[in-house]
Backbone as CSV, one residue per row, in Angstrom:
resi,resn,N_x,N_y,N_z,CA_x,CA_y,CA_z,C_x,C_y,C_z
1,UNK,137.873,72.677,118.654,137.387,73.955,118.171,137.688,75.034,119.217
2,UNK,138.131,76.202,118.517,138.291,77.549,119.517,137.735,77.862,120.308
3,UNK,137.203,77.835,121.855,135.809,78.017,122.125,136.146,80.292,122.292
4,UNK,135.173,80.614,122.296,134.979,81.710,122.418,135.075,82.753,123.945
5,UNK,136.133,83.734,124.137,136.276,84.002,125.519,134.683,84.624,126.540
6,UNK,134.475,84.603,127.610,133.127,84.662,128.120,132.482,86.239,128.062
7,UNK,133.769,86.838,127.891,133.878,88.468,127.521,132.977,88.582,126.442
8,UNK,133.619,88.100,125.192,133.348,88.115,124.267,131.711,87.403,123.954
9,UNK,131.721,86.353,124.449,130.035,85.924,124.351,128.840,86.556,124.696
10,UNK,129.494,87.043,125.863,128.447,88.529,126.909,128.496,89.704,125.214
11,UNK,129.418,89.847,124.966,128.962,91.263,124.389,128.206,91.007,122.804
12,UNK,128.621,89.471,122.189,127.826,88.804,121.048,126.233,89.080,121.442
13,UNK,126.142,88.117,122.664,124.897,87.987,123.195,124.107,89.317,123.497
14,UNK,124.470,90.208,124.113,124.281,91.856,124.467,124.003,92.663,123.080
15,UNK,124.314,92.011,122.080,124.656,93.064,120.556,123.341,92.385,119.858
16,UNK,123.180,91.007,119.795,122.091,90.283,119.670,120.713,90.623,120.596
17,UNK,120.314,90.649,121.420,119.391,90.746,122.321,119.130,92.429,121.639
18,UNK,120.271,93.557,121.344,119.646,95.061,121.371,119.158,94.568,119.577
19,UNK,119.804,94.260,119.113,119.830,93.955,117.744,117.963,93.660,117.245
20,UNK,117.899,92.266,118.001,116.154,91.782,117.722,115.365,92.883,118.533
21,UNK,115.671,93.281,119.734,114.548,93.882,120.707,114.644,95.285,119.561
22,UNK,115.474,96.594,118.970,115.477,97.174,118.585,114.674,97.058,116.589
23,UNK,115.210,96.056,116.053,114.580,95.439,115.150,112.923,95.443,115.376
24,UNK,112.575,94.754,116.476,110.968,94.608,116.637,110.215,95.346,116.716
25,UNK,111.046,96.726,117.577,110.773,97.745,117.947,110.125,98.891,116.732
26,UNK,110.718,98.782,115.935,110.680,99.761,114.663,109.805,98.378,113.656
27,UNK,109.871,97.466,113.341,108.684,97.045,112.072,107.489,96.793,113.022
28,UNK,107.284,96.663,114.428,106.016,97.241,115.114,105.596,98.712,115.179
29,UNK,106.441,99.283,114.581,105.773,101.135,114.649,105.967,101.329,116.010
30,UNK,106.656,100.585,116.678,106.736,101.495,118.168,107.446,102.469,118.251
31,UNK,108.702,103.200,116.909,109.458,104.138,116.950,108.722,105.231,115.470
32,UNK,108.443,106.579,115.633,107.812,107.193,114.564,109.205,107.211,113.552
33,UNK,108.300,107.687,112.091,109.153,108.012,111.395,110.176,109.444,111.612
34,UNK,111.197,108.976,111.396,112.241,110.412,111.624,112.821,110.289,112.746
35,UNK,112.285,109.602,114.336,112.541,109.900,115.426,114.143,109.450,115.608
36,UNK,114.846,110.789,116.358,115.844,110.004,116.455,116.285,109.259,117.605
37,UNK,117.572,108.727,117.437,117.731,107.549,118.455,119.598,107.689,118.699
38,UNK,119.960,107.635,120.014,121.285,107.888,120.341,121.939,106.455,120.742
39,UNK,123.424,106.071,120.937,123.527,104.826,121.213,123.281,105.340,123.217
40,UNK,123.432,106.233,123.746,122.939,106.306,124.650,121.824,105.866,125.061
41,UNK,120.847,106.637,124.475,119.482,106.088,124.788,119.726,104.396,124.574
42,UNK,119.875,104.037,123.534,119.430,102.807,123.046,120.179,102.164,124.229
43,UNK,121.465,101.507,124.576,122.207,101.783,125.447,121.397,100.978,127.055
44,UNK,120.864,102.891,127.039,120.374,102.543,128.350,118.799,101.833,128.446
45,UNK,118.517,101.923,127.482,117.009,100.828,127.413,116.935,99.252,126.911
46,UNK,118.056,98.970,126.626,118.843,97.863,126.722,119.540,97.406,127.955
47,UNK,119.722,97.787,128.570,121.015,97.837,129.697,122.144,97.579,128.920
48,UNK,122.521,97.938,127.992,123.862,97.313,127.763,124.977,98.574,127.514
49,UNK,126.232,98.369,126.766,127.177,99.465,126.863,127.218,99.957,125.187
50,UNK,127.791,100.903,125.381,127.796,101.710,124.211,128.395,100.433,123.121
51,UNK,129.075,99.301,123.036,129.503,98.608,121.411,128.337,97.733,121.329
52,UNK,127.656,97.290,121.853,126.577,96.173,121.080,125.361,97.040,120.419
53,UNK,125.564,98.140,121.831,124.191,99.143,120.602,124.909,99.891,119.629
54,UNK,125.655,99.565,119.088,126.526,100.645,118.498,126.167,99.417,117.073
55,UNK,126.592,98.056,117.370,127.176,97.143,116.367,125.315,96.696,116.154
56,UNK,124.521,96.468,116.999,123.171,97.040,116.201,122.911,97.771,115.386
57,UNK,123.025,98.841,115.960,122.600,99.962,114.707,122.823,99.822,113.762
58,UNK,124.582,99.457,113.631,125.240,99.251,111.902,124.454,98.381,111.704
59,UNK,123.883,96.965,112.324,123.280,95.999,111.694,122.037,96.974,111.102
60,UNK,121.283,97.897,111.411,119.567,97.783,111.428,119.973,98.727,110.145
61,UNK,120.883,99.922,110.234,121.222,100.587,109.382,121.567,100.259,107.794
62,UNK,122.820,98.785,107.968,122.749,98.108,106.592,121.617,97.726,106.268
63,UNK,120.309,97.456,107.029,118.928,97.054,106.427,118.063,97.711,106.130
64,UNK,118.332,98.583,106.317,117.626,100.047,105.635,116.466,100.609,106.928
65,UNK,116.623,99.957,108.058,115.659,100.079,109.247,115.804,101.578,109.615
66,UNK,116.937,101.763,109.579,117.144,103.184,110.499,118.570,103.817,109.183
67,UNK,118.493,105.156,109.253,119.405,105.821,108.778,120.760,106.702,109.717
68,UNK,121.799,106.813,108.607,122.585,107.531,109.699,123.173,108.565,108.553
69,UNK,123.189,109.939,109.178,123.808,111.416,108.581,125.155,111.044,108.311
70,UNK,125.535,112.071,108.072,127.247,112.092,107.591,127.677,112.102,109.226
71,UNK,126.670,113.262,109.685,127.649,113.976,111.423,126.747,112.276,112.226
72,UNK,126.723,111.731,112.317,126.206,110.132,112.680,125.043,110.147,113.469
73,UNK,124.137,111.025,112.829,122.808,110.950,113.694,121.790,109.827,113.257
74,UNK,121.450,108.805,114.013,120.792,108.114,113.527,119.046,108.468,114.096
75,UNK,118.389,107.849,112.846,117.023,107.975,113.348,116.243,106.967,112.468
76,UNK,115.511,106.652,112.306,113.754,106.020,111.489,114.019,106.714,110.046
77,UNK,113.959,106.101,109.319,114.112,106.759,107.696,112.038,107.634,107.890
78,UNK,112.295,108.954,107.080,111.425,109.082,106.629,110.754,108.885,105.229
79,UNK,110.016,108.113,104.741,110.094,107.245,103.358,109.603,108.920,102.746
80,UNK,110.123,108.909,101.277,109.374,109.701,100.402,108.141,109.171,99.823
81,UNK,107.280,109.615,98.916,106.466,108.969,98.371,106.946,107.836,97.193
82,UNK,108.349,108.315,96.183,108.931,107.254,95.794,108.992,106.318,96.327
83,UNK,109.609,106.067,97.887,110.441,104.972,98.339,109.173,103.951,98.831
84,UNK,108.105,104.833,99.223,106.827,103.973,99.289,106.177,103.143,98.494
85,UNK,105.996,103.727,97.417,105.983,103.044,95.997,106.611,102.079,95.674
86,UNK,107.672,102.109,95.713,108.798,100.966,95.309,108.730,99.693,96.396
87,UNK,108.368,100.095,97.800,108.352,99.319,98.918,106.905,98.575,98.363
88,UNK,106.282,99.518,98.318,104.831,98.499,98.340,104.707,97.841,96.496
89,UNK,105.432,98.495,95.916,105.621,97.548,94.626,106.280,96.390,95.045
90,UNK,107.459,96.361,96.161,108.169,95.151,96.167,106.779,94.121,96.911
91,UNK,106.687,94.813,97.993,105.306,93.729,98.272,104.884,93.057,97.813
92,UNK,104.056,93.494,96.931,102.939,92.977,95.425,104.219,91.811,95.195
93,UNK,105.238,92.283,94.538,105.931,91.257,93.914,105.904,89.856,94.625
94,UNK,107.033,90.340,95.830,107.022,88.826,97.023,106.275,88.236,97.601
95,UNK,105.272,89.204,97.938,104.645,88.285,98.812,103.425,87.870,98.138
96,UNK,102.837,88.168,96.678,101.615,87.494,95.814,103.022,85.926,95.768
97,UNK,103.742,85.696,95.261,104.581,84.632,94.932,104.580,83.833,96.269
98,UNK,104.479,84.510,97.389,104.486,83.649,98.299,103.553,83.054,98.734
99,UNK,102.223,83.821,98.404,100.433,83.397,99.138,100.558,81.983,97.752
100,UNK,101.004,82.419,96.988,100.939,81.169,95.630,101.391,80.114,95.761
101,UNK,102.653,80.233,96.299,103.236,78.924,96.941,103.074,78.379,98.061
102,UNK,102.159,79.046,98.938,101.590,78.562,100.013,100.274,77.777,99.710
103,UNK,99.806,78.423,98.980,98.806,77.683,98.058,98.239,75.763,98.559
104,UNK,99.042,75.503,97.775,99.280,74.131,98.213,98.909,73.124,99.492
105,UNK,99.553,73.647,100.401,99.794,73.468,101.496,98.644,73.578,102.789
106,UNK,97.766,75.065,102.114,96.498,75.464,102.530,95.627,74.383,103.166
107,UNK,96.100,73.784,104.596,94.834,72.954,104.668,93.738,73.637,106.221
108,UNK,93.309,73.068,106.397,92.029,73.684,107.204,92.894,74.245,108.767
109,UNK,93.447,73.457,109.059,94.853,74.111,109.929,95.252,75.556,110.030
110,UNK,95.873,75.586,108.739,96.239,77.050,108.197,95.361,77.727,108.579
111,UNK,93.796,77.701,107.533,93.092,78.873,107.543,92.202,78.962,109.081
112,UNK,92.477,77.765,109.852,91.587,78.028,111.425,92.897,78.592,112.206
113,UNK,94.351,78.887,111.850,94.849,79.598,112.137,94.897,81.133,112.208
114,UNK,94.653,81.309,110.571,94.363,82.915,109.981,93.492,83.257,110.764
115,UNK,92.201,83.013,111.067,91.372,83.490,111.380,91.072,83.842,112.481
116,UNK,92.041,82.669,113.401,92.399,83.132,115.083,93.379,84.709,115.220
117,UNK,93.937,84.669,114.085,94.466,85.741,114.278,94.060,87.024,113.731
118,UNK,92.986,86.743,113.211,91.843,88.265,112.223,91.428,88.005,113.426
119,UNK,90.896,87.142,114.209,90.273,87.554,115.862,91.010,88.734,116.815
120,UNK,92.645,88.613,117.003,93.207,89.192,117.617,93.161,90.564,116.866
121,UNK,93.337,90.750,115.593,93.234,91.891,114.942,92.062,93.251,114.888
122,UNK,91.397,92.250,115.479,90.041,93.288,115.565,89.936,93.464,117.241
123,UNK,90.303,92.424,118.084,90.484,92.946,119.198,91.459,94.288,119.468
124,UNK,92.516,93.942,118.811,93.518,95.424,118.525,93.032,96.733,118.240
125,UNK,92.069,96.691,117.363,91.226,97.413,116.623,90.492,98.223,117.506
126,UNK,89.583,97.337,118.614,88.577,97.902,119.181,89.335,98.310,120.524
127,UNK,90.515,97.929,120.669,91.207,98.593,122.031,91.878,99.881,121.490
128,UNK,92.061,99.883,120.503,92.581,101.230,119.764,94.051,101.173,119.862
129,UNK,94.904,99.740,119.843,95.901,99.496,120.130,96.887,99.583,118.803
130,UNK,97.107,100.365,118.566,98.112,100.552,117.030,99.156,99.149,116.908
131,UNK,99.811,99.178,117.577,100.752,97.913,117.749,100.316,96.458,117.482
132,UNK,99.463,96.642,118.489,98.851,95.383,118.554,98.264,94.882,116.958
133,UNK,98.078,96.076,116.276,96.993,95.757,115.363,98.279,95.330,114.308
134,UNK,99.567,96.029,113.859,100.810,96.123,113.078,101.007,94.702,113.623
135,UNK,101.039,94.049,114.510,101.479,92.641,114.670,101.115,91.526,114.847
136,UNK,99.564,92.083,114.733,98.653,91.231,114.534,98.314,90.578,112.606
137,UNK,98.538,91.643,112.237,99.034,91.798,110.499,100.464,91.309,110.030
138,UNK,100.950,91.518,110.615,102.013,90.984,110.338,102.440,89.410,110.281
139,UNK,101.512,89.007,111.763,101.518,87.541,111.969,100.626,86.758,111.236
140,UNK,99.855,87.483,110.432,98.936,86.941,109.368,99.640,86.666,108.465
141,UNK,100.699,87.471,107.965,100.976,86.862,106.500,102.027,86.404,107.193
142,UNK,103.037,86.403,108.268,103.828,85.336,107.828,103.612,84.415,108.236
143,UNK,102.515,83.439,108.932,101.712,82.614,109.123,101.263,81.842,107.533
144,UNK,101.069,82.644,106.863,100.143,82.490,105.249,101.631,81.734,104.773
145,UNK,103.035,82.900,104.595,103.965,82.399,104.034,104.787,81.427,104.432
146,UNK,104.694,81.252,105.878,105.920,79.867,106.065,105.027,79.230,105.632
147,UNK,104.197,78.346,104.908,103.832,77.432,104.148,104.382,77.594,103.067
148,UNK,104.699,78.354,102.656,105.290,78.513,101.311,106.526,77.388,100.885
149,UNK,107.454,77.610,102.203,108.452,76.884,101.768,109.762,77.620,101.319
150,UNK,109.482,78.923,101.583,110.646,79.414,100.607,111.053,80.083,101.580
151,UNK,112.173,79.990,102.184,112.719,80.670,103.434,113.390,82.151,103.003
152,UNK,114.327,81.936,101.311,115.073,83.232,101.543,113.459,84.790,100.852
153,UNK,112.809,83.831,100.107,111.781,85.139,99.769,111.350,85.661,101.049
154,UNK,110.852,84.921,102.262,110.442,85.076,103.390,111.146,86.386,103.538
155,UNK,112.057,85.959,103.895,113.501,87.160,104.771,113.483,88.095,103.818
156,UNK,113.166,88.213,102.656,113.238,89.443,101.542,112.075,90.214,102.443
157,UNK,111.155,89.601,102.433,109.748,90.207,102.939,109.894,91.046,104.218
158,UNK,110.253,90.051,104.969,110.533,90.685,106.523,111.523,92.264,106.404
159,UNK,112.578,91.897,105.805,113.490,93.095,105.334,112.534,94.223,104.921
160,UNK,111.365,94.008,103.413,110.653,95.128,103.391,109.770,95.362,104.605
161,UNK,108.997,95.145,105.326,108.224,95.154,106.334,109.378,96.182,107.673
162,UNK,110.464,95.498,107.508,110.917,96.225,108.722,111.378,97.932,108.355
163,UNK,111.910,98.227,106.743,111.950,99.178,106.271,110.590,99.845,106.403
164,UNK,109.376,99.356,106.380,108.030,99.975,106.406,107.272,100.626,108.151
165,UNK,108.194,100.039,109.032,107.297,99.603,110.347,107.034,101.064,110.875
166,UNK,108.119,101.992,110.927,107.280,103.496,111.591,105.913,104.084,109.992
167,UNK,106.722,103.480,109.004,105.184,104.335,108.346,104.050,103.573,108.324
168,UNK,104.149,102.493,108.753,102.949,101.381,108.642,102.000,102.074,109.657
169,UNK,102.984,102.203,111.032,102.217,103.428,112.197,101.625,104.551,111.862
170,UNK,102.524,105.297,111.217,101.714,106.277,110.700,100.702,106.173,109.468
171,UNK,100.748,105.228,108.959,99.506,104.759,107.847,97.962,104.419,108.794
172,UNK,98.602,103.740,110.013,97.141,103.141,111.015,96.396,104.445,111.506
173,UNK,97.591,105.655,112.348,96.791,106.570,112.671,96.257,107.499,111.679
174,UNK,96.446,107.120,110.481,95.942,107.917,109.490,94.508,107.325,109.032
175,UNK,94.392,105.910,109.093,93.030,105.182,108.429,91.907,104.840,109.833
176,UNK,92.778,105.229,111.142,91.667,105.270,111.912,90.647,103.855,112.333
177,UNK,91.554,102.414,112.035,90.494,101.659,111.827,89.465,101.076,112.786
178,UNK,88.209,101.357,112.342,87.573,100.674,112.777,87.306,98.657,112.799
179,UNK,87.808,98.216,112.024,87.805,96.524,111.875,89.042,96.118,111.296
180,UNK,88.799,94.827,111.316,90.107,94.379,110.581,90.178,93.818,108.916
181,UNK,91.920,94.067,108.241,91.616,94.279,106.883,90.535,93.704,106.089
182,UNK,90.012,94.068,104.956,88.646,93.435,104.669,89.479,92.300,103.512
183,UNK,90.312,92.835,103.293,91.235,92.155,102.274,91.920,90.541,102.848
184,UNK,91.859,90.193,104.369,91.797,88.949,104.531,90.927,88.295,104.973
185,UNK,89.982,88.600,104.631,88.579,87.969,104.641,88.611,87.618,103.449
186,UNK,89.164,87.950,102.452,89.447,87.494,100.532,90.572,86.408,100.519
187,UNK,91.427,86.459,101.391,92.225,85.986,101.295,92.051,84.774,101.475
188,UNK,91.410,84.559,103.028,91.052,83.094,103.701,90.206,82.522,102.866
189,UNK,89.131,83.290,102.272,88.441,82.845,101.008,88.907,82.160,99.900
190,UNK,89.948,82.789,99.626,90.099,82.048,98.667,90.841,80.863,98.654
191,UNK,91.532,80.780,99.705,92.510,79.680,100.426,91.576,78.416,100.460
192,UNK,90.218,78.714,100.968,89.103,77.512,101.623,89.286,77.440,99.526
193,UNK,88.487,77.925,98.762,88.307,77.544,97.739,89.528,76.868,96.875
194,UNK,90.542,77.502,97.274,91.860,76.756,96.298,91.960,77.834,95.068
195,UNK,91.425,79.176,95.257,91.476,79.706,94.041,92.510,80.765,93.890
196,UNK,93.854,80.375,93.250,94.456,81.303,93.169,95.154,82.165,92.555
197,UNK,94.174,82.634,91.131,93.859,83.815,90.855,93.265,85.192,91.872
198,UNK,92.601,84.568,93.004,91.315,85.524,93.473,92.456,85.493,95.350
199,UNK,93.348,84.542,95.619,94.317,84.821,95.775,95.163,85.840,95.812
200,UNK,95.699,86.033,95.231,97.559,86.889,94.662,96.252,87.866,94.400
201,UNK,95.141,88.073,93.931,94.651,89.702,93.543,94.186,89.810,95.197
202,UNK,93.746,89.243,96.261,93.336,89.551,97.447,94.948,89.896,98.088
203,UNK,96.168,89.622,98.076,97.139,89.842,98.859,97.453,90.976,98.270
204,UNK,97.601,91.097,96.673,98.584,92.384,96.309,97.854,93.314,96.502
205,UNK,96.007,93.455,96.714,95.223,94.716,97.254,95.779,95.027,99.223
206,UNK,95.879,93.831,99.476,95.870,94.042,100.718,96.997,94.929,101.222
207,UNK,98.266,94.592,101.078,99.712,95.157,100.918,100.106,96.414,99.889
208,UNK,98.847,96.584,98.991,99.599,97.988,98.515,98.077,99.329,98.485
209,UNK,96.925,98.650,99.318,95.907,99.638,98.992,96.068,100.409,99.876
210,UNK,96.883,99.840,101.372,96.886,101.272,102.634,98.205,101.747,101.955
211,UNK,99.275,101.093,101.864,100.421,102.344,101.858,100.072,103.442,100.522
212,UNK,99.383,102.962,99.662,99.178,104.374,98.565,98.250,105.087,98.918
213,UNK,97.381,105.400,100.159,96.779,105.964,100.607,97.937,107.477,101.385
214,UNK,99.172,106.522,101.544,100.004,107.716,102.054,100.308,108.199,101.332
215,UNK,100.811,108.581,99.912,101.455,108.847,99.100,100.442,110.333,98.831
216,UNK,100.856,111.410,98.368,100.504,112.559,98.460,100.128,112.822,97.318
């Protein structure tokens, strides 16, 4: 087999590393909506050279993470109230199908998992840590869904989530929270019971009752 020149692995590896660290960066809300972003900057907060942050971007860009102008300014999409809608409609869709098919699987494991992590969530909460709290939520449901079993719905999910991550930020400093969602306290509930009707209606409130709070 061809092996690959060491040039070339450095700058795979370099394009990869800005790729996830920049990815994480934005579905944690650590970048606002709109803000823009240069391959300079990116670049230099990477250490790396202008083509791996360059061949990022196109990656984050085909995923709808970040946008780019005609004149190639890239930045954070600012969602309309449509595109919110449709995002948190896709929610409802994937990820009730996924708490369903996790279903199953639900054993006491799982939910003494969830709940370690509604621990961290409210610690987030009471430090007033925005981030902390976006990934503390985040690690809840996909905790819930790799039981599922279904790897490519997963990655559908993650895709919407990462399209969501600067307004998810701006959804937190908007609701101000004091605790953590009340909606997985329904969830784990219903998991212990096996009930999942009371289920899929606790996830699709959970995932679409803050983002229509943004919607104008």
């Amino acid at each position: 087999m061809r092996s690959v020149p060491r040039t070339q692995e450095a700058v795979v590896s370099a394009h990869d590393r800005v790729y996830r660290g920049l990815r994480s960066r934005i579905m944690l809300g650590q970048i606002a909506p709109g803000e823009p972003l240069t391959l300079r900057g990116i670049g230099r907060s990477f250490e790396v050279s202008m083509t791996p942050a360059r061949e990022a971007v196109q990656r984050l860009v085909a995923e709808g993470a970040l946008s780019m102008s005609n004149s190639g300014r890239v930045s954070t999409p600012e969602l309309s109230n449509e595109r919110i809608e449709e995002l948190a409609a896709l929610r409802a869709l994937i990820e009730v199908e996924l708490a369903s098919r996790a279903l199953p699987r639900a054993h006491m494991a799982l939910i003494d998992r969830l709940q370690a992590v509604d621990g961290t969530i409210l610690q987030a909460v009471s430090n007033r840590d925005a981030v902390g709290y976006i990934r503390g939520n985040l690690e809840f449901h996909r905790t819930l869904y790799l039981r599922s079993q279904a790897p490519a719905m997963l990655a559908m999910a993650e895709t919407v989530w990462l399209q969501l991550g600067p307004t998810m930020r701006a959804l937190y400093d908007r609701l101000r929270r004091t605790e953590a969602p009340q909606f997985h306290r329904l969830i784990i509930a219903a998991l212990k019971a096996g009930d999942e009707p009371g289920l899929r209606l606790a996830v699709r409130s959970d995932v679409t009752q803050g983002l229509r709070m943004l919607i104008n």
